[in-house]
C-alpha positions as CSV (number, residue, x, y, z in Angstrom):
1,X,-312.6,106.0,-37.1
2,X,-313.3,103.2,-39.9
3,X,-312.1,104.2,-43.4
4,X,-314.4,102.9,-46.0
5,X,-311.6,102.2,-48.7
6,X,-307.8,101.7,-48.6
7,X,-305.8,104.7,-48.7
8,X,-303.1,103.0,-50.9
9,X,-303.3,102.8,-54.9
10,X,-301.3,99.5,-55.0
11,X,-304.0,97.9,-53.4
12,X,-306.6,98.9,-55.9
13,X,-304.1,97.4,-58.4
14,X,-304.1,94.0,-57.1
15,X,-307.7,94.1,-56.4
16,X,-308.4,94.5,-59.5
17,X,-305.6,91.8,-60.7
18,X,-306.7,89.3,-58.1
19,X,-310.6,89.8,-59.3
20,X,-309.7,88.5,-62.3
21,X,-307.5,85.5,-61.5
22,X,-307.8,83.2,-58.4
23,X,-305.0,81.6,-56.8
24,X,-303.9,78.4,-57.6
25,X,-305.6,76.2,-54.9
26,X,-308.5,76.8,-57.0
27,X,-308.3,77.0,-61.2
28,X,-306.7,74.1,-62.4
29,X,-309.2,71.4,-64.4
30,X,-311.7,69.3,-63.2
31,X,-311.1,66.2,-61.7
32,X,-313.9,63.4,-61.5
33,X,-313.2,63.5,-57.5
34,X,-312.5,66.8,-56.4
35,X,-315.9,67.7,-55.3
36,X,-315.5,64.7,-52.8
37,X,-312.2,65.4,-51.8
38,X,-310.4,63.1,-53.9
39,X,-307.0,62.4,-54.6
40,X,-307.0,65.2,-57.2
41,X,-308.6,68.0,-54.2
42,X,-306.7,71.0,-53.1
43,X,-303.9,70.8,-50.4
44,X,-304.7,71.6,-47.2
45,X,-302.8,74.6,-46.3
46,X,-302.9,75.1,-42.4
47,X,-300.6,78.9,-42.7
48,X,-297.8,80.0,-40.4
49,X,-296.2,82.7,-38.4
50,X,-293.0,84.6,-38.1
51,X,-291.8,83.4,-35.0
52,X,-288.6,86.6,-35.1
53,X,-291.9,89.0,-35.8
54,X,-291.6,92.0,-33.1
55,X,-294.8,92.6,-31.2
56,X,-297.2,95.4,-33.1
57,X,-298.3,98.1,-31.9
58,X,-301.4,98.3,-33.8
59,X,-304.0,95.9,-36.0
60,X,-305.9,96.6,-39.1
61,X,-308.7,94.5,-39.6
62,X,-310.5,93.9,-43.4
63,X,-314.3,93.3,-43.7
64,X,-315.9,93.1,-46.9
65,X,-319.2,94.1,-47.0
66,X,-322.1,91.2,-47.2
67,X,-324.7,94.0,-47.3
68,X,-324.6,98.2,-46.9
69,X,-321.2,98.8,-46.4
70,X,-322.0,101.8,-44.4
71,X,-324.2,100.1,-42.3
72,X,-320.9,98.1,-42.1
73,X,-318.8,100.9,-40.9
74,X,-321.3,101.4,-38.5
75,X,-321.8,98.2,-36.7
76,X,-317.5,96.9,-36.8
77,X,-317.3,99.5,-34.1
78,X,-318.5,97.3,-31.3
79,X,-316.1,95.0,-32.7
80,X,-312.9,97.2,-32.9
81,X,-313.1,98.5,-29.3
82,X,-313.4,95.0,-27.7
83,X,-310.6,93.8,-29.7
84,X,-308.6,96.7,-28.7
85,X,-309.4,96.5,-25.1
86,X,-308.7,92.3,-25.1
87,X,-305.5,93.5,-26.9
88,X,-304.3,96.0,-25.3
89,X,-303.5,98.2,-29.0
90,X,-305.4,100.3,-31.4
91,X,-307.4,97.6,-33.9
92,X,-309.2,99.3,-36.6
93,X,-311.4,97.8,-39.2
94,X,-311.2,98.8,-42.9
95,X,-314.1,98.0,-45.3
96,X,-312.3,97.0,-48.6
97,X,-314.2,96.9,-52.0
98,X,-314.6,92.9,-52.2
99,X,-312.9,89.6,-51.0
100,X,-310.0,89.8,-53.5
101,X,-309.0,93.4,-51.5
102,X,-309.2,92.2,-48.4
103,X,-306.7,88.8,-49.7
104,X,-304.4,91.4,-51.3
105,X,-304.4,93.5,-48.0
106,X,-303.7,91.2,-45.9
107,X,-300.5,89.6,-48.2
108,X,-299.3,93.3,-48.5
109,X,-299.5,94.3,-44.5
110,X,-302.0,96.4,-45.1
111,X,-304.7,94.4,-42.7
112,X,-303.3,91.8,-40.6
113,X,-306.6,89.7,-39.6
114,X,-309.2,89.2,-42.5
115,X,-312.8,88.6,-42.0
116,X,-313.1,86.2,-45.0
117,X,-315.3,83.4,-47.2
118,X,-314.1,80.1,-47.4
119,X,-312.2,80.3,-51.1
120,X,-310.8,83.6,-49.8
121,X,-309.5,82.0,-46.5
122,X,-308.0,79.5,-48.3
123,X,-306.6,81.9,-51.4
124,X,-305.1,83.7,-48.2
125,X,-303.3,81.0,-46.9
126,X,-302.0,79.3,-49.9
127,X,-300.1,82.8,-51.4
128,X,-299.4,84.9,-48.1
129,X,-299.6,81.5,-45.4
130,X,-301.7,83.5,-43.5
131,X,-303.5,81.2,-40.7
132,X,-307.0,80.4,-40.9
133,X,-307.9,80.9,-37.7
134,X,-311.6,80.7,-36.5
135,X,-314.8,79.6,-38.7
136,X,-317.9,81.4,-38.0
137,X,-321.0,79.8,-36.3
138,X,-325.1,80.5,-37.8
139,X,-327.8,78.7,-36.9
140,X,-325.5,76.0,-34.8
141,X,-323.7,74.9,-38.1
142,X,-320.1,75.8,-39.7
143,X,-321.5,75.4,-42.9
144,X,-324.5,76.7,-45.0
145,X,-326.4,76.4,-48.3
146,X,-326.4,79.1,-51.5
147,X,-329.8,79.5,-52.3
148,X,-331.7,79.8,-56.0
149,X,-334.8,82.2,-55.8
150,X,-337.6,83.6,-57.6
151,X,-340.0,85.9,-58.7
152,X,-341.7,82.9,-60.9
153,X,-342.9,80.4,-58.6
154,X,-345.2,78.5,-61.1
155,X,-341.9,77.9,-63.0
156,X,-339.4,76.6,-60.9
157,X,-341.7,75.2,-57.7
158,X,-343.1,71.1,-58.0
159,X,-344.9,71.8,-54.6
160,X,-346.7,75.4,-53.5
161,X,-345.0,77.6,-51.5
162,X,-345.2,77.5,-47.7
163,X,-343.9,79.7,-45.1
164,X,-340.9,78.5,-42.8
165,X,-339.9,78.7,-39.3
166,X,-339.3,82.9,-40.3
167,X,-342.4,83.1,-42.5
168,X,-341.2,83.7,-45.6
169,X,-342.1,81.4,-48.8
170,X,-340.2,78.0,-49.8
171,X,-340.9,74.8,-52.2
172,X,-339.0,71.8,-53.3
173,X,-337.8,71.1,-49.8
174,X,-335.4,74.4,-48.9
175,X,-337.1,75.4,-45.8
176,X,-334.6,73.9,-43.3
177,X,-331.8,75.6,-45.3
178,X,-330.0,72.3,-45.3
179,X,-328.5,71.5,-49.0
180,X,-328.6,70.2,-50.9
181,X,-332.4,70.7,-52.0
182,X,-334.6,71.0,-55.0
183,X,-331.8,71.1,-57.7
184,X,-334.0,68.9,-60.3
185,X,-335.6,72.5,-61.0
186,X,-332.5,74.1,-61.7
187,X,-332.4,73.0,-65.3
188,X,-335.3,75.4,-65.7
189,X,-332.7,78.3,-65.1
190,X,-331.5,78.4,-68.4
191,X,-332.5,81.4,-70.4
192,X,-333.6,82.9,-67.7
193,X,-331.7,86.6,-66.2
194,X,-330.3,85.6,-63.4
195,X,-328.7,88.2,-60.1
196,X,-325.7,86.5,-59.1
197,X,-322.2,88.0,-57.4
198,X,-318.2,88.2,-58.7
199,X,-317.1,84.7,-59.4
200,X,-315.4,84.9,-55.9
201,X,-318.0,84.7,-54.1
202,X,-319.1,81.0,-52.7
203,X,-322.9,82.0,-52.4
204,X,-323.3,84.4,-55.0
205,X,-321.9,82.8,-57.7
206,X,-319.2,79.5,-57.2
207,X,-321.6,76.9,-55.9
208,X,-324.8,78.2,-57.5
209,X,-323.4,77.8,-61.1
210,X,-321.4,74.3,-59.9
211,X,-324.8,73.5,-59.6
212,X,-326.3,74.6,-62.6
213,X,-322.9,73.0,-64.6
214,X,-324.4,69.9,-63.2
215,X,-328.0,70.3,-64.2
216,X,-326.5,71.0,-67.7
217,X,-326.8,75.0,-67.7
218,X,-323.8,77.4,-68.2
219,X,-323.3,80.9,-67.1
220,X,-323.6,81.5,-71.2
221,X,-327.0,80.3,-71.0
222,X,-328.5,83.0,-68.8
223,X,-328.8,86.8,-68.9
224,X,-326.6,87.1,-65.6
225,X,-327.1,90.8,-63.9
226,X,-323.8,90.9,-61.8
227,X,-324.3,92.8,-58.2
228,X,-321.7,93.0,-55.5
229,X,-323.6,92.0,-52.7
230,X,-326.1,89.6,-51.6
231,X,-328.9,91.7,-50.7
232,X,-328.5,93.1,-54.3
233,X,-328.9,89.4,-55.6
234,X,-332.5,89.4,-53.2
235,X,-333.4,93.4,-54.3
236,X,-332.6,92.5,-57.8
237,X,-335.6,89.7,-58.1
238,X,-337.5,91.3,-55.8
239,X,-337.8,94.1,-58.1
240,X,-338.3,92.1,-61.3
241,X,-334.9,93.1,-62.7
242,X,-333.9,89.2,-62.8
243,X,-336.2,86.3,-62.6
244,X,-333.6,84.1,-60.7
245,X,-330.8,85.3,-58.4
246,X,-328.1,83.5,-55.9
247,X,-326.9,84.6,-52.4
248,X,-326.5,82.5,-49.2
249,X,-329.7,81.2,-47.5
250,X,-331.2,82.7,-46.4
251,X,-330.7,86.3,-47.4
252,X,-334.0,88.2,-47.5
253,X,-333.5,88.4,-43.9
254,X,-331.6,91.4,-44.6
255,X,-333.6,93.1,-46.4
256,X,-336.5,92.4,-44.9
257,X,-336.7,95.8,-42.7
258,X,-337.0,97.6,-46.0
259,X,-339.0,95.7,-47.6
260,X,-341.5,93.5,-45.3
261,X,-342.9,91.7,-48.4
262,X,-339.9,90.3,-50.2
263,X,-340.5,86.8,-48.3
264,X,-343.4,86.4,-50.6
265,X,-342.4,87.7,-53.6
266,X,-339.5,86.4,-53.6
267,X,-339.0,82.5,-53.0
268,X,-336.2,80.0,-52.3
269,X,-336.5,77.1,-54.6
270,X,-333.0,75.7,-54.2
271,X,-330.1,75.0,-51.9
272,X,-326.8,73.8,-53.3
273,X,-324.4,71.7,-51.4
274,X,-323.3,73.0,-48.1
275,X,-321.0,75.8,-48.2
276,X,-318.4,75.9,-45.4
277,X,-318.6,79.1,-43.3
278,X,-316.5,82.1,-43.6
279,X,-314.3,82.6,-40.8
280,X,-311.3,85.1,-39.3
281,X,-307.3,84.3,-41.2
282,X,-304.3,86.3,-39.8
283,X,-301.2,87.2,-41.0
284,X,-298.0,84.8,-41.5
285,X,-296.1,88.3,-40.7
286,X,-297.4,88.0,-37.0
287,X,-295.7,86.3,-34.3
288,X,-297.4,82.8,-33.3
289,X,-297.7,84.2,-30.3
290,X,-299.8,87.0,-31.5
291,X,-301.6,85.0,-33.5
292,X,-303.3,83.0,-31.0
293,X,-303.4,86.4,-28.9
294,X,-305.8,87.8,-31.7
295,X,-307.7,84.0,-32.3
296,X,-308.3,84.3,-28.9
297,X,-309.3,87.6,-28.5
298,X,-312.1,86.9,-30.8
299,X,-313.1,83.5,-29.7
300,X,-313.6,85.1,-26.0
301,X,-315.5,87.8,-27.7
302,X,-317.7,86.1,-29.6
303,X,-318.7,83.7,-26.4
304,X,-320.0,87.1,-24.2
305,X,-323.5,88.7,-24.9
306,X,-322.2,92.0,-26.2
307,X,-320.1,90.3,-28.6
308,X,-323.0,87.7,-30.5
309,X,-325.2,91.1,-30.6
310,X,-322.3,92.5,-32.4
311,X,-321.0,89.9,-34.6
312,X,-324.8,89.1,-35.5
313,X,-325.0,92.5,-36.8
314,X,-322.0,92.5,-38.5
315,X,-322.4,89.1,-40.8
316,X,-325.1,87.4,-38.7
317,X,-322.6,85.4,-36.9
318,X,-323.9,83.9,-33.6
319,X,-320.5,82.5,-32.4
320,X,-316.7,81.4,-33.7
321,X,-314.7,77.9,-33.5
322,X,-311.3,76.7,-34.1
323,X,-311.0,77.2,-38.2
324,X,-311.2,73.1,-39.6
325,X,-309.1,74.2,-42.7
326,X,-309.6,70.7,-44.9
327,X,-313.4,71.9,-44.8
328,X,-312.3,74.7,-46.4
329,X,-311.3,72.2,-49.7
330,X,-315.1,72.0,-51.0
331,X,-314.9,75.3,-51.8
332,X,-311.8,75.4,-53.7
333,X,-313.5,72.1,-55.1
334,X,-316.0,73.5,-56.6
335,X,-314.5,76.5,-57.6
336,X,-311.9,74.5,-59.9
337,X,-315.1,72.4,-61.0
338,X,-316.3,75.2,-62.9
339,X,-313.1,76.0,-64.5
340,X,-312.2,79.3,-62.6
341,X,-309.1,80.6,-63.3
């Protein structure tokens, strides 16, 4: 059975602490280069093992939730049992109450493979040398696009609206979901209330407001309306309780069950620069051994019928590959570009 939270109050503790400060591969200042991976961008940190680690006799894995989180609980089962079968112990996934959790879970031993975003991955390996594994495959690509959308086409659209390959509305160019695209309108952001995630996540919050930094807007220029997920960000315009919100592209996907509508009332206008994918980071407390046990476990997994039904419902993932971890330096990039820390 999948727990919902952590059963320990330590962990809430450094949730909460982590939240509120990132780890250093990500909050010193700006450097002219650092979005190019310049002389001044993050170390590539590649994580470790303990080779003297004794063999365990059961896995925790951490997911944080993209969506419901107990739609969530629901479909990680698919993904539990295979693991445990491929593995030959109990795995059990935990959903933990953001990214920061699941970082602090996995440096406390609480989890010991993290399903995580790119700054997190990175976060994970830089304080607790946990190994970045795998990077997740969408759409044929390791890397994606936040998008800007909006309930106030007129406003933020130079062209009209047209349906894409999945019929839902687009302008300025962001129908292939390739970044970047139609940034010149994201000046117009400004003043406006805007849906967006915790500053930790890529989508919801870190390239999105790189971007507007860029175009000459701050955070302190908008009404932000913070949510924890990203079909919040989509629900939250959708509804008319923000103008403007941020999640990956393209979200309304999601929601789309609920509310068949939402791809016209609610319309990209934006892509920031690519985003590189989330992806699987174990523990340094493992063996080596088990570590590429559990990479491959997952890689094997993801390659087989069952297991791209599964992962697409859990995170829309339509396969895995070997983790590239000096892709995983944009993020931590842009996240020092906007003065996090």
């Amino acid at each position: 059975m999948i727990s919902t939270r952590f059963k320990l109050p330590a962990l809430a503790a450094l949730a909460l602490a982590g939240s509120m400060v990132l780890s250093s591969c990500g909050v010193s200042q700006e450097s002219a280069d650092s979005a190019s991976g310049g002389a001044d961008a993050p170390a590539v940190c590649t994580g470790s093992g303990d080779t003297g680690a004794a063999a365990p006799t059961k896995l925790t894995l951490a997911l944080v939730p993209s969506g419901d989180s107990k739609k969530l609980v629901e479909t990680v089962k698919p993904l539990e049992a295979a693991l445990t079968s491929r593995l030959g112990i109990p795995v059990t996934g935990v959903i933990t109450a953001d990214y920061q959790a699941a970082v602090e879970a996995i440096g406390a031993n609480q989890a010991q493979i993290g399903m995580l975003p790119s700054l997190q991955m990175s976060q994970a390996c830089d304080k607790y040398a946990a190994v970045p594994a795998l990077q997740t495959v969408r759409k044929k690509k390791t890397s994606y696009a936040a998008q800007m959308f909006t309930n106030n086409p007129d406003k933020y659209c130079t062209d009209k609206p047209a349906p894409g390959p999945n019929g839902m509305l687009y302008c300025n160019g962001t129908a292939s979901g390739n970044g970047p695209a139609g940034l010149d309108s994201v000046a117009k952001i400004k003043g406006a209330t805007v849906s967006m995630l915790s500053p930790a996540s890529p989508a919801g919050y870190i390239f999105p407001v790189a971007a507007m930094k860029k175009a000459g807007v701050s955070v302190d220029d908008v009404s932000a309306i913070k949510v924890t997920a990203n079909d919040a960000s989509v629900l939250a315009v959708y509804k008319g309780d923000a103008e403007v919100g941020f999640s990956y592209w393209d979200a309304r996907e999601v929601v789309k069950s609920d509310t068949p509508d939402v791809g016209s009332k609610v319309v990209v206008f934006a892509l920031t620069d690519e985003v590189p994918n989330d992806g699987m980071s174990i523990s340094s407390k493992l063996s080596p051994d088990w570590q590429k046990k559990i990479s491959d476990a997952m890689l094997d997994y993801s390659k087989t019928p069952e297991g791209i039904k599964s992962l697409t419902a859990i995170y829309q993932i339509t396969g895995m590959q070997v983790a590239d971890p000096a892709s995983l330096k944009k993020t931590q990039a842009a996240a020092r570009s906007i003065g996090l820390g």
